[in-house]
N, CA, C and O atoms as a printed pandas DataFrame, in Angstrom:
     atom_number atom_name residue_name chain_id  residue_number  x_coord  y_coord  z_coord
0              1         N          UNK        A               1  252.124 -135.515  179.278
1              2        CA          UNK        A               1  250.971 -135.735  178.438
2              3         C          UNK        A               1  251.310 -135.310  177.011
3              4         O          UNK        A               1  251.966 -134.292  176.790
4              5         N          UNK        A               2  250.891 -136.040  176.133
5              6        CA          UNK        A               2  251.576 -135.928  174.581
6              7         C          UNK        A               2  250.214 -134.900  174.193
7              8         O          UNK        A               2  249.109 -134.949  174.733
8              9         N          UNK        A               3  250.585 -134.115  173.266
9             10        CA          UNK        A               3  249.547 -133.289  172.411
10            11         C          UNK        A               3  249.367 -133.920  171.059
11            12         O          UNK        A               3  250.284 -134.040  170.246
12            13         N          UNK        A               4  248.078 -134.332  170.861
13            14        CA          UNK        A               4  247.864 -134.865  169.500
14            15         C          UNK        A               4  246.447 -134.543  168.317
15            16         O          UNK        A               4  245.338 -135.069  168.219
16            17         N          UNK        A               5  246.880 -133.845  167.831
17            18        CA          UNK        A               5  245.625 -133.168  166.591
18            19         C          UNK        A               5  245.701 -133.838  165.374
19            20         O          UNK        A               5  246.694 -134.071  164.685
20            21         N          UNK        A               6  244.368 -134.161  165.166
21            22        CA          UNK        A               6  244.000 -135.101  164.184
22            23         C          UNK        A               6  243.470 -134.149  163.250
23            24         O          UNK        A               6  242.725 -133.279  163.700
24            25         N          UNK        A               7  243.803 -134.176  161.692
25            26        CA          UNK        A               7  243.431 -133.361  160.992
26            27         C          UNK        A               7  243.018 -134.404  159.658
27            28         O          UNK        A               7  243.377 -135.545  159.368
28            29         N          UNK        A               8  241.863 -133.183  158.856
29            30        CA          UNK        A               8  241.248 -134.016  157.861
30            31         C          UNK        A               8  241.053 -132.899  156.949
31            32         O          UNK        A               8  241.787 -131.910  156.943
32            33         N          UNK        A               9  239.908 -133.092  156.068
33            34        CA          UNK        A               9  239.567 -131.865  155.041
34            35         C          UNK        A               9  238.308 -130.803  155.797
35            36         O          UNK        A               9  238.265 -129.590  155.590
36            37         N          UNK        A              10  237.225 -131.639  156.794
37            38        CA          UNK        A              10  236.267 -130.712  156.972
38            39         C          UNK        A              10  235.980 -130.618  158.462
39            40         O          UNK        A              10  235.269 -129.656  158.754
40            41         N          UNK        A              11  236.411 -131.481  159.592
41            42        CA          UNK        A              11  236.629 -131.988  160.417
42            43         C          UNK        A              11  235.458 -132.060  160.342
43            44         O          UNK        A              11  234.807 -131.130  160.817
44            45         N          UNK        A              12  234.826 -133.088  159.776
45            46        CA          UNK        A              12  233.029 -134.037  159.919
46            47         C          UNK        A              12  232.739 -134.766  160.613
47            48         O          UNK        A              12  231.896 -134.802  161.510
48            49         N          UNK        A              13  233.886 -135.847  159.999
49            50        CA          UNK        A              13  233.803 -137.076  160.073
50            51         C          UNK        A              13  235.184 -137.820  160.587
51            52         O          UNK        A              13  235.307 -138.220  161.745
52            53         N          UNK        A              14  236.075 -137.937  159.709
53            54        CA          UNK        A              14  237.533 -138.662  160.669
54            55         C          UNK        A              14  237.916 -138.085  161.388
55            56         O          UNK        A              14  237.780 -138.520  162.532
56            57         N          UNK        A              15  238.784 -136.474  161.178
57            58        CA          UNK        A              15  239.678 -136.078  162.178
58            59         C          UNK        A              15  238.123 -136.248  163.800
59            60         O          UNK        A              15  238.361 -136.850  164.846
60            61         N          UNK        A              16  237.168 -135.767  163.590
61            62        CA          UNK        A              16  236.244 -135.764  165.284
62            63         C          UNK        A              16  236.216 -137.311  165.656
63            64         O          UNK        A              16  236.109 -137.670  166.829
64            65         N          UNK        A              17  236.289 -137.955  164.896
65            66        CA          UNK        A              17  236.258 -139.518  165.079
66            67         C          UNK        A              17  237.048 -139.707  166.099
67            68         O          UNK        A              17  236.786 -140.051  167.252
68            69         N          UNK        A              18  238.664 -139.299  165.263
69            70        CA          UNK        A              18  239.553 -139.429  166.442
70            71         C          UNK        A              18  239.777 -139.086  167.377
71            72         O          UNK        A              18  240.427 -139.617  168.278
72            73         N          UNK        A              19  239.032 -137.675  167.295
73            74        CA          UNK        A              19  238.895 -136.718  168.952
74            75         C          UNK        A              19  238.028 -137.337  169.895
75            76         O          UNK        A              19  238.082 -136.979  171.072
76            77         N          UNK        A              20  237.172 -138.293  169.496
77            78        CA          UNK        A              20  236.370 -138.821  170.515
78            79         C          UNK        A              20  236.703 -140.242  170.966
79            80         O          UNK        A              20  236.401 -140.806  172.018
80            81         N          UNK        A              21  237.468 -140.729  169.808
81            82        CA          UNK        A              21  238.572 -141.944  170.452
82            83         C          UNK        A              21  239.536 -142.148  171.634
83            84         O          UNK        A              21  239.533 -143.015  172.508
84            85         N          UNK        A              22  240.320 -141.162  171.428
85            86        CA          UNK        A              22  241.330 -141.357  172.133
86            87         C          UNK        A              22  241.331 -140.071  173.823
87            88         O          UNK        A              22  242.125 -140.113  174.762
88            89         N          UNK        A              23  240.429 -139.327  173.670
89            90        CA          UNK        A              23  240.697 -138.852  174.984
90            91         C          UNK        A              23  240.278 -139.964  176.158
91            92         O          UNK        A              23  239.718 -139.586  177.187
92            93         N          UNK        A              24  240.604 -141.402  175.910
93            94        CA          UNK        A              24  239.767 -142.363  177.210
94            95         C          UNK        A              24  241.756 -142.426  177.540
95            96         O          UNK        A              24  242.179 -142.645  178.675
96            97         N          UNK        A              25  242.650 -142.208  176.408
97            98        CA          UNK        A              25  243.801 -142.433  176.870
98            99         C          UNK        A              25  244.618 -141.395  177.928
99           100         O          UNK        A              25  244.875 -140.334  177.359
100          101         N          UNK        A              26  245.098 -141.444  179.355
101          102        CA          UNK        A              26  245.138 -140.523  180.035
102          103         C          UNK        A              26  246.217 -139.837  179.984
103          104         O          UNK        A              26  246.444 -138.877  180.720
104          105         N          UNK        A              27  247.215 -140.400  178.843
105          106        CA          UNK        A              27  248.546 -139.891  178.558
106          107         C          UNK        A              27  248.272 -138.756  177.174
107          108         O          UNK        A              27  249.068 -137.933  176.722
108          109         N          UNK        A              28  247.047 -139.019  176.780
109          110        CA          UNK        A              28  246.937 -137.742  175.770
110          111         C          UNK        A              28  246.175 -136.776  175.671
111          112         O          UNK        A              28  245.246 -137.105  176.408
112          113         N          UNK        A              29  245.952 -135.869  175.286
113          114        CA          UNK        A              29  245.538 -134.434  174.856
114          115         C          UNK        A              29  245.499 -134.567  173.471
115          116         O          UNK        A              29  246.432 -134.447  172.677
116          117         N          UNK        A              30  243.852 -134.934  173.168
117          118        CA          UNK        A              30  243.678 -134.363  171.632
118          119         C          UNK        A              30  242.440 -133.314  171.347
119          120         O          UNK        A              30  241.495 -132.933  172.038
120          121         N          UNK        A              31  242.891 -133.020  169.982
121          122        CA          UNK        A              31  242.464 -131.921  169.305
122          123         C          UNK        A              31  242.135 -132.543  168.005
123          124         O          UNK        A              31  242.739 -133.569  167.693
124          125         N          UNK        A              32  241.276 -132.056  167.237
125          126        CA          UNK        A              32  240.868 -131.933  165.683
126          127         C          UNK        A              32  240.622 -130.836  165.072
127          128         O          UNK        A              32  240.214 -129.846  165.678
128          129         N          UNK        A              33  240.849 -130.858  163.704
129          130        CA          UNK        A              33  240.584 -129.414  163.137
130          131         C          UNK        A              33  240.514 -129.901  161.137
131          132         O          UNK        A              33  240.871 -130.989  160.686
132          133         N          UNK        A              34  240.109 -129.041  160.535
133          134        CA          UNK        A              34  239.780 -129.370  158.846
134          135         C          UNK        A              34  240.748 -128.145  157.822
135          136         O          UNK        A              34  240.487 -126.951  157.680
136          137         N          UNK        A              35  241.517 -128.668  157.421
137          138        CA          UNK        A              35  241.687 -128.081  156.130
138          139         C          UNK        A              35  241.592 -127.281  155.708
139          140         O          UNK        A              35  242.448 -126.427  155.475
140          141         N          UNK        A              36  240.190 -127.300  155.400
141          142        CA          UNK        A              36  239.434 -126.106  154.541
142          143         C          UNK        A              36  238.736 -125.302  155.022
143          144         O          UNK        A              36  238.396 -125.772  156.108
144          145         N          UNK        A              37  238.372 -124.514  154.910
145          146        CA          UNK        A              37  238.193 -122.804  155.364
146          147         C          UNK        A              37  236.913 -123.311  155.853
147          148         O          UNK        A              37  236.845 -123.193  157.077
148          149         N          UNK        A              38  235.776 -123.884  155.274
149          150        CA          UNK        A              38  234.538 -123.984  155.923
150          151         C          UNK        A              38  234.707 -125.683  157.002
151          152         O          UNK        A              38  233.892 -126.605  157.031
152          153         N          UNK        A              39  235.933 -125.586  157.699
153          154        CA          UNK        A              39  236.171 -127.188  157.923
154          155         C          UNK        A              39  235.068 -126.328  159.542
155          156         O          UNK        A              39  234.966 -125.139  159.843
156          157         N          UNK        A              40  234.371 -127.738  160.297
157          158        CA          UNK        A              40  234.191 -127.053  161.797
158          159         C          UNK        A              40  234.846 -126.793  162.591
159          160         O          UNK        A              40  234.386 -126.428  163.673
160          161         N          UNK        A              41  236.505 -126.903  162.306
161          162        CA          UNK        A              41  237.186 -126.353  163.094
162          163         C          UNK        A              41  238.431 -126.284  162.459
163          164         O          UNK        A              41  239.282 -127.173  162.433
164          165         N          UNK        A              42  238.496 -124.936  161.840
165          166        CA          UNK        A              42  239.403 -124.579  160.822
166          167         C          UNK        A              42  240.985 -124.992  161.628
167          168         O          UNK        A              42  241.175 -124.887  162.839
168          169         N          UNK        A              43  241.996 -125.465  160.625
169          170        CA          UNK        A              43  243.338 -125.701  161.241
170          171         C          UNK        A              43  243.993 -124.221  161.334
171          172         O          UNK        A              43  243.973 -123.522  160.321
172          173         N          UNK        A              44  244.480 -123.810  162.335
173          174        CA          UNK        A              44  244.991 -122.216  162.139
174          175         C          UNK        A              44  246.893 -122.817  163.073
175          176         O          UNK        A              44  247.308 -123.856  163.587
176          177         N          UNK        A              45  247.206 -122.046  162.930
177          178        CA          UNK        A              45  249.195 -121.622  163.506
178          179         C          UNK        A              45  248.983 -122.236  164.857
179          180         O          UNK        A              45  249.439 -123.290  165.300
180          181         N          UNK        A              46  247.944 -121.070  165.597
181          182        CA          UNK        A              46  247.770 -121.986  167.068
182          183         C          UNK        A              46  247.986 -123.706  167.499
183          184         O          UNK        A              46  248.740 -124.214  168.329
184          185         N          UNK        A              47  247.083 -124.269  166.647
185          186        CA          UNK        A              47  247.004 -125.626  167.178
186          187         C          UNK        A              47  248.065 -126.665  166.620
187          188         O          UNK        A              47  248.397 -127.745  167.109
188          189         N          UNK        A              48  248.662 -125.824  165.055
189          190        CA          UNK        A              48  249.953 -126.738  164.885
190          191         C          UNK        A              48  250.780 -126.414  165.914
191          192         O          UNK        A              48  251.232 -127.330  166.601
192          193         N          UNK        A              49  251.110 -125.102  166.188
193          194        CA          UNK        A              49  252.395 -124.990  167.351
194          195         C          UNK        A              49  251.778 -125.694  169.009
195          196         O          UNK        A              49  252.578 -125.817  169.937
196          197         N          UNK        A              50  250.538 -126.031  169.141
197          198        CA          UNK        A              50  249.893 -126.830  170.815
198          199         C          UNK        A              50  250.820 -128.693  170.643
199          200         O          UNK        A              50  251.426 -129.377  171.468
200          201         N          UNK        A              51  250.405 -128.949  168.818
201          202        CA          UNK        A              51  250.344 -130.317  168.873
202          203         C          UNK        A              51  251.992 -130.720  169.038
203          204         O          UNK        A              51  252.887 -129.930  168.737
204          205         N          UNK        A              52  252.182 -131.803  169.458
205          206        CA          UNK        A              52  253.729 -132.552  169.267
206          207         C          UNK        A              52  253.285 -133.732  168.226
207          208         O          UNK        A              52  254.210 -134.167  167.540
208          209         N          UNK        A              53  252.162 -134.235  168.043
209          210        CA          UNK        A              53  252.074 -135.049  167.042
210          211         C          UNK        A              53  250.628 -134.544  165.971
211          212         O          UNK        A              53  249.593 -134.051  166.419
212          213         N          UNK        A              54  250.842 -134.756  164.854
213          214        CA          UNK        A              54  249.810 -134.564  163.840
214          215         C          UNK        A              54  249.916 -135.745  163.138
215          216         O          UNK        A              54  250.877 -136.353  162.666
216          217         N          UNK        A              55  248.419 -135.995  163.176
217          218        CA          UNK        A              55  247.964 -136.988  162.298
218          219         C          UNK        A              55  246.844 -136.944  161.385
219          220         O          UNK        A              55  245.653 -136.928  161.697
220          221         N          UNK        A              56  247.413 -136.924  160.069
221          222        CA          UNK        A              56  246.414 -136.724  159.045
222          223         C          UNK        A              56  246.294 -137.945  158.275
223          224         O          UNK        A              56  246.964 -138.974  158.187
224          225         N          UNK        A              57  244.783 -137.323  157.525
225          226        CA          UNK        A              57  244.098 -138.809  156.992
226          227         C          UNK        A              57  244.734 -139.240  155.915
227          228         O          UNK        A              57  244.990 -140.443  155.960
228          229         N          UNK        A              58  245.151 -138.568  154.769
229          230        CA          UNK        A              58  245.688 -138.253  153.744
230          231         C          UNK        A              58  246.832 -137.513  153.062
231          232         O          UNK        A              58  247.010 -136.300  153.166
232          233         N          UNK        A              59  247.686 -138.454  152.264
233          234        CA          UNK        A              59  249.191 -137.599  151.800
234          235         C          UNK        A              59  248.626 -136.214  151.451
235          236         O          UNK        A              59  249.232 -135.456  152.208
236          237         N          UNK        A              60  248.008 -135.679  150.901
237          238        CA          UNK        A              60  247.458 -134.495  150.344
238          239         C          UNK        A              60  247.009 -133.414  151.597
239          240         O          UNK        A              60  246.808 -132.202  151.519
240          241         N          UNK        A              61  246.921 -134.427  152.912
241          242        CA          UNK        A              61  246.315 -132.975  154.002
242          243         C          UNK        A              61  247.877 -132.679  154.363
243          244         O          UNK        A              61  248.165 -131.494  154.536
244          245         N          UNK        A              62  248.976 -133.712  154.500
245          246        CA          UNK        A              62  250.231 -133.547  154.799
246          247         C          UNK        A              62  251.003 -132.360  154.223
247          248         O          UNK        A              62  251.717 -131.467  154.677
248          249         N          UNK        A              63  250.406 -132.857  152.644
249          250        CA          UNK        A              63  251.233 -131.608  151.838
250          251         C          UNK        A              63  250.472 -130.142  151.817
251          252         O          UNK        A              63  251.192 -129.157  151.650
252          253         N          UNK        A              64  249.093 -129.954  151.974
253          254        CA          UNK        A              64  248.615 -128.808  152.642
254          255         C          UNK        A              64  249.271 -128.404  153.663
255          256         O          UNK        A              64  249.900 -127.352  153.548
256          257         N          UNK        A              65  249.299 -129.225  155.093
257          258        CA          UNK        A              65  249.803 -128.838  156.316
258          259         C          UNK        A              65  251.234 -128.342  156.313
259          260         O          UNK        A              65  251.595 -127.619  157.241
260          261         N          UNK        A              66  252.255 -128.736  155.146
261          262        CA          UNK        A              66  253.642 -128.880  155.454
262          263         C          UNK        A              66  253.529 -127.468  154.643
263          264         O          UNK        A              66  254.086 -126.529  155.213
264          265         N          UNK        A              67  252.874 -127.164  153.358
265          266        CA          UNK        A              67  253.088 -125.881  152.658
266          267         C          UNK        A              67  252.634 -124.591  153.236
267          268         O          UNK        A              67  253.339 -123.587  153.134
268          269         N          UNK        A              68  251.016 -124.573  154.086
269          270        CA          UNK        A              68  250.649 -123.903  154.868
270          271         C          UNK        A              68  251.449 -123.232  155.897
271          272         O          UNK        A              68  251.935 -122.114  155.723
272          273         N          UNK        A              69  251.636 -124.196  157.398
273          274        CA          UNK        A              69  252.715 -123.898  158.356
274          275         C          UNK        A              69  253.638 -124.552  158.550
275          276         O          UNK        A              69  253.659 -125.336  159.500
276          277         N          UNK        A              70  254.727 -124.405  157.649
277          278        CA          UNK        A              70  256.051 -124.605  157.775
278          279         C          UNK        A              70  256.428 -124.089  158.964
279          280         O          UNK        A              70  256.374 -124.675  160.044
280          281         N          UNK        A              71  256.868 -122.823  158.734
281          282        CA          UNK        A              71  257.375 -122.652  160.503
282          283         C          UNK        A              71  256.910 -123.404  161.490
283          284         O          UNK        A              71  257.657 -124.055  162.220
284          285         N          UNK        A              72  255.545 -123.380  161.612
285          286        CA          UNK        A              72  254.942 -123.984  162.792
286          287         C          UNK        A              72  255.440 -125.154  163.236
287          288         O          UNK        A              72  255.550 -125.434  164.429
288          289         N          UNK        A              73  255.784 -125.936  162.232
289          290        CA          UNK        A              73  256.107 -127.545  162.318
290          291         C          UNK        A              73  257.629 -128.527  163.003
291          292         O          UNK        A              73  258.030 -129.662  163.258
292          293         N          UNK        A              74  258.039 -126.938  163.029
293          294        CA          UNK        A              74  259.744 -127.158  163.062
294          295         C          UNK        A              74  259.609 -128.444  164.457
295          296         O          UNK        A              74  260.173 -129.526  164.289
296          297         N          UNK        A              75  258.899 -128.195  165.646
297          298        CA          UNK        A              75  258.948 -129.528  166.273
298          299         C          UNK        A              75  258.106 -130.166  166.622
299          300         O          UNK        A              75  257.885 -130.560  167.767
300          301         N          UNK        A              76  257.098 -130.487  164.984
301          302        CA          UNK        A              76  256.359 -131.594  165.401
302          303         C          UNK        A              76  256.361 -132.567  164.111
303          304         O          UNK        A              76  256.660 -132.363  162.935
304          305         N          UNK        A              77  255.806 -133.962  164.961
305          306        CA          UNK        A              77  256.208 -134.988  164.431
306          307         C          UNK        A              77  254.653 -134.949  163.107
307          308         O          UNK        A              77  253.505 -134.645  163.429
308          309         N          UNK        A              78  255.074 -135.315  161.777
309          310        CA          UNK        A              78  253.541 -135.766  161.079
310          311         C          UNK        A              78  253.044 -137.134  160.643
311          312         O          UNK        A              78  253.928 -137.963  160.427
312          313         N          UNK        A              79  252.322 -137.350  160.546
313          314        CA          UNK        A              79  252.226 -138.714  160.401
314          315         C          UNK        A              79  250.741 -139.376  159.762
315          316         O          UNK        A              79  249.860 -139.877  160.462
316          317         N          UNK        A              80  250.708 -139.259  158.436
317          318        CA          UNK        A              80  249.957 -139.492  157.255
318          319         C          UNK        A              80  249.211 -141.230  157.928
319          320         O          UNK        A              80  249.908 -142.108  158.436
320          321         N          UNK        A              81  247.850 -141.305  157.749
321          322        CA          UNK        A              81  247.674 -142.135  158.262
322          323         C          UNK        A              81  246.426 -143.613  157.266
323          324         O          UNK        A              81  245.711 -144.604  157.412
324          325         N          UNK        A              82  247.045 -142.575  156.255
325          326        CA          UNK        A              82  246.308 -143.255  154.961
326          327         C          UNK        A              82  244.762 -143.876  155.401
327          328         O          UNK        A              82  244.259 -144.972  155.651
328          329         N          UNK        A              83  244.324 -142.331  155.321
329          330        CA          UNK        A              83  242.456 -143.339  155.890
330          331         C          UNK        A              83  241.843 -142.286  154.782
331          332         O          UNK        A              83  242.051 -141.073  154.804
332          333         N          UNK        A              84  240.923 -143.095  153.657
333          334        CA          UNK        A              84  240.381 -142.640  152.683
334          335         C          UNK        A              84  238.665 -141.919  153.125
335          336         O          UNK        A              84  237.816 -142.494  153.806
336          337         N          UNK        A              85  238.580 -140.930  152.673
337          338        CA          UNK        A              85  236.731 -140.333  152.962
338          339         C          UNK        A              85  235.746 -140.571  152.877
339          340         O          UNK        A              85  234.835 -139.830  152.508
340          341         N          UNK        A              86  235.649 -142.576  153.466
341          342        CA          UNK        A              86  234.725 -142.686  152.863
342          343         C          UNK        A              86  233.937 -143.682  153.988
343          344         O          UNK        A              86  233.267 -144.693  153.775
344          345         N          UNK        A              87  234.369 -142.818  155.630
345          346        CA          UNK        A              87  233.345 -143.319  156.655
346          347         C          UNK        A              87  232.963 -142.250  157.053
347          348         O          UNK        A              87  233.361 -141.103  156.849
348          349         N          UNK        A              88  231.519 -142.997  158.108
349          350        CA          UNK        A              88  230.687 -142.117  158.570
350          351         C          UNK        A              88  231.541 -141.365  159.810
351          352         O          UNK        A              88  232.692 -141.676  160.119
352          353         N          UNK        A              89  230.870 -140.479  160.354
353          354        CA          UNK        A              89  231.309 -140.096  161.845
354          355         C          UNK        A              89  231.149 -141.352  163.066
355          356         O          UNK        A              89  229.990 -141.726  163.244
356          357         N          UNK        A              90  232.212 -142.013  163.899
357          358        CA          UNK        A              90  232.389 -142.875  164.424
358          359         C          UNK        A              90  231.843 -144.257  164.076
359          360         O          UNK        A              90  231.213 -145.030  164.798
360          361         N          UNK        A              91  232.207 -144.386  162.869
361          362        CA          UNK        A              91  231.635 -145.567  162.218
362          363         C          UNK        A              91  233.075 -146.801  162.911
363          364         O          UNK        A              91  234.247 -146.665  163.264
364          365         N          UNK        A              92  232.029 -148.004  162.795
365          366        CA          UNK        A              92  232.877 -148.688  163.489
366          367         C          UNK        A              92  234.360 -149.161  163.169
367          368         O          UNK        A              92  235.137 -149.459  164.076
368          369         N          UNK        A              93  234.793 -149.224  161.478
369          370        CA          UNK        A              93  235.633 -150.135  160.894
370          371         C          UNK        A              93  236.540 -148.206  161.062
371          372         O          UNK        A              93  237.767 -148.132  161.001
372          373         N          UNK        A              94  236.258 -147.792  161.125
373          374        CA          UNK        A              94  236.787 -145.708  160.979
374          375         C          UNK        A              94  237.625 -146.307  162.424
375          376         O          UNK        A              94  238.843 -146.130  162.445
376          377         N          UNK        A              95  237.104 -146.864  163.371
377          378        CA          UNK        A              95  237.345 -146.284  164.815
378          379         C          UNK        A              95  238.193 -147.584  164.863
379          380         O          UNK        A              95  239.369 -147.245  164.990
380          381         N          UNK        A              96  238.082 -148.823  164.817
381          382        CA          UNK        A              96  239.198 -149.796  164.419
382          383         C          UNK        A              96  240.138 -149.403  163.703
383          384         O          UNK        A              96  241.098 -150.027  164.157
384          385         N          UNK        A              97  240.601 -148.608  162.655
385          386        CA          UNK        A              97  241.467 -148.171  161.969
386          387         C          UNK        A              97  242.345 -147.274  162.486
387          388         O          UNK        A              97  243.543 -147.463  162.273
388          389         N          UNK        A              98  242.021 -146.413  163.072
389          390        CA          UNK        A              98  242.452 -145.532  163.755
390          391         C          UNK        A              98  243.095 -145.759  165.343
391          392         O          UNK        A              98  244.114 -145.132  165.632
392          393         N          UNK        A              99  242.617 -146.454  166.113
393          394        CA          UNK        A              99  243.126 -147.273  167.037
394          395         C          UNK        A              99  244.717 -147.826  166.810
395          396         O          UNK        A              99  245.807 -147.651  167.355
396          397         N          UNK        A             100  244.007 -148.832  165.325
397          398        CA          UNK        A             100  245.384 -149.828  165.188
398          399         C          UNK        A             100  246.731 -148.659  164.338
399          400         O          UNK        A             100  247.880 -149.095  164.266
400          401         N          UNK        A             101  246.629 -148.212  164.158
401          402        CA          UNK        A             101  247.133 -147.076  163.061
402          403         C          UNK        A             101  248.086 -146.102  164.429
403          404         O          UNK        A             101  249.303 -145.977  164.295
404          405         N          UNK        A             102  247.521 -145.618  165.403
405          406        CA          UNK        A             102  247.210 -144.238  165.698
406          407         C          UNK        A             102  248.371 -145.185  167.109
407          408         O          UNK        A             102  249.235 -144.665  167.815
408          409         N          UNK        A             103  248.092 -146.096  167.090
409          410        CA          UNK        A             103  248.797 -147.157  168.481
410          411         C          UNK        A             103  250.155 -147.411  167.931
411          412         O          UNK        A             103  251.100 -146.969  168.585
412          413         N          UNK        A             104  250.360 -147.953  167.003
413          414        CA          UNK        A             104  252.107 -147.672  166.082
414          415         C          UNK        A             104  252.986 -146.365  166.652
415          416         O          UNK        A             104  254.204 -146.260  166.790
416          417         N          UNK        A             105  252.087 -145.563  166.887
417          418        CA          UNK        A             105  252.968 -144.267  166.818
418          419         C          UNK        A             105  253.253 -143.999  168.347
419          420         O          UNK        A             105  254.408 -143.967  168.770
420          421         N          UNK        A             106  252.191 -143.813  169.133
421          422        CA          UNK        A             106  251.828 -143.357  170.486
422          423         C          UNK        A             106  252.224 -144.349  171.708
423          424         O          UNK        A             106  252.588 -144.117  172.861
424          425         N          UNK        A             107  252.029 -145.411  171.068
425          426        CA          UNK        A             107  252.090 -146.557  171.794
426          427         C          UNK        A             107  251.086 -147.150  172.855
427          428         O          UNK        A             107  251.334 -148.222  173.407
């Protein structure tokens, strides 16, 4: 089973999007978490060292994540997924995007 945490700035809206996407897949284990200190589920050491894959919305959460826990990262894969802040929580064209995006990688 692959480990996969979806990360964003507040976990609101995309990264939970994706947490509620993809657990129908039985080969994965996901997680979400935010950025920023008031995110609902702050990113901490723990869940980078759980995940084997990270997927963030934005080059900018990448370069947070990579400056933050470096160590942590040594074996996991990241993977920037260029989705801009500007859907709702499981909005439909959010959850199409992420599918087709998120399926490249995972297969």
């Amino acid at each position: 089973m692959k480990k996969v945490l979806f990360v964003c700035s507040a976990n609101k809206l995309r990264s939970p999007t994706a947490e509620h996407v993809f657990p129908k897949r039985e080969d994965l284990e996901v997680a979400s978490a935010g950025l920023n200190h008031v995110a609902d589920t702050p990113l901490d050491a723990d869940l980078v060292e759980w995940a084997e894959f990270i997927f963030v919305m934005e080059k900018a959460h990448r370069s947070k994540l990579q400056q933050r826990f470096k160590a942590e990262l040594k074996n996991t894969r990241v993977i920037c997924l260029d989705i801009p802040d500007k859907y709702a929580f499981m909005d439909s064209d959010l959850v199409r995007i992420l599918e087709a995006r998120v399926q490249r990688h995972l297969g």
